[in-house]
Phi, psi and omega in degrees: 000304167338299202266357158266015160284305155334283175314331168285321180297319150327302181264014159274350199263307171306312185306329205259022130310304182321325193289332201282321165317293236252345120309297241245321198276286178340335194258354178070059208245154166278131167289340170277343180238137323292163202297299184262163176295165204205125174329155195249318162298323201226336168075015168285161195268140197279150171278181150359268178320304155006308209247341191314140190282155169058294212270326173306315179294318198305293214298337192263038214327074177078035165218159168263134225290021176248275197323326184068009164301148200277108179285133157282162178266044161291323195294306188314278189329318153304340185295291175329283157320336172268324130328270170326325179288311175324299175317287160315291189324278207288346174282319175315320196237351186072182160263074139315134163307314160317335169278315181301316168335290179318321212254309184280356158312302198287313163322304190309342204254330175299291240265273181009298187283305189268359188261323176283342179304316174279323216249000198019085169195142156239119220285146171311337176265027179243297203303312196293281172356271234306331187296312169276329141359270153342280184300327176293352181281295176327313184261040146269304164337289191319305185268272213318299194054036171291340161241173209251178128299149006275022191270158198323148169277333166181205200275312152336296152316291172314319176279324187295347177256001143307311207267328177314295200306302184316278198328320159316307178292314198290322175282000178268334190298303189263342160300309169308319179316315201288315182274352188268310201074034165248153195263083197241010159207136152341122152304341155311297145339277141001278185266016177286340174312304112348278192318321204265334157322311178252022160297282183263349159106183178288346162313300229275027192279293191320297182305298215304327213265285200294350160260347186266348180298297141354285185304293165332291180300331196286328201268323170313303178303326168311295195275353180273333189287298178310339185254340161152343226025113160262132197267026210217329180323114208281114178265121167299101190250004138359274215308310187313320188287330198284334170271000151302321178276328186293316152324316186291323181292301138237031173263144209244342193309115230276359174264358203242024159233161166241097199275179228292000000 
């Protein structure tokens, strides 16, 4: 009980670095400078008592305590979800390295996931890292064996779920361009598509595309019907591919393995 106590306090602690990845980066702000977080309204710098996760907001009920602005309640939320990903990861995998992967997979996918909701973009400096990572996993995989399934099996694996994950994307991507003279994937997209490839190898490219495609269409069809249908209207499609690896990740579902 003691160390799932821990983890969690850990990964609610990890969430509000997260909330500061998913304010700060879209805006091209440095996540270390300044080192604290600081109101978005009023721009004071938060104290001590402040910061503490989830319990600063309960008590500061959701405002802030110079300005008196309304906090949103993401932040808590974001705390929370990193908590349970911590948790879930290391109940999943045990304590492992193969749990640690996961669980900073998952964070990387919460910042992702809310940063393309608003800003519908995912920025190159989560992805690129993440591609070499991804890869630097691989070649420890290689010599080592240090990791489980589902994370990538070696260096081989990993490129072929690099050039696979991109490479889908970058030609569906330009084929439509050819035929729309529209812009209908991201270059974000793309590489997260990569990123997450060359993580988990070439296994996880298929769920992640067929649950995020899948989902991504039922919510398009959803906002368009309710909004008038607009065909043209621009959808995020991040958070979908991100519940496609997290399904791939945790979940047994015998169409969505492969084996090792």
């Amino acid at each position: 009980m003691a160390l799932f106590i821990l983890l969690l306090v850990l990964g609610l602690c990890i969430g509000s670095f997260l909330n500061v990845c998913i304010y700060r980066l879209p805006r091209d702000m440095s996540v270390v400078k300044p080192h604290r977080s600081f109101c978005t309204s009023c721009k004071r710098q938060l104290g001590s008592l402040e910061n503490i996760p989830v319990l600063s907001w309960v008590l500061l009920g959701g405002k802030c305590k110079g300005c008196k602005e309304k906090i949103s309640g993401r932040y808590p939320l974001v705390e929370l979800l990193s908590g349970a990903a911590m948790l879930l990861s290391f109940v999943s995998f045990g304590l492992t390295p193969t749990a640690l992967v996961v669980y900073l997979l998952t964070a990387t996918l919460i910042v992702i996931s809310l940063i393309d909701f608003d800003f519908k973009i995912i920025p190159d400096v989560i992805n690129l890292p993440g591609v070499v990572i991804g890869l630097l996993i691989a070649v420890v995989q290689h010599f080592f064996q240090i990791f489980t399934y589902p994370v990538t099996s070696g260096i081989v694996d990993s490129l072929i779920g690099l050039l696979i994950g991109g490479g889908f994307f970058l030609v569906i991507g330009e084929v439509y361009y050819r035929l729309t003279k529209r812009e209908g994937i991201g270059g974000g997209d793309i590489k997260f598509l990569a990123m997450t490839g060359a993580i988990l190898g070439w296994r996880s490219v298929a769920p992640t595309i067929f649950v995020g495609s899948f989902v991504g269409a039922i919510v398009g069809l959803l906002i368009m019907f309710f909004r008038g249908g607009d065909r043209q209207l621009e959808i995020p499609f991040g958070p979908y591919l991100a519940l496609g690896v997290l399904i791939y990740l945790f979940t047994d579902l015998p169409f969505f393995r492969f084996p090792y």
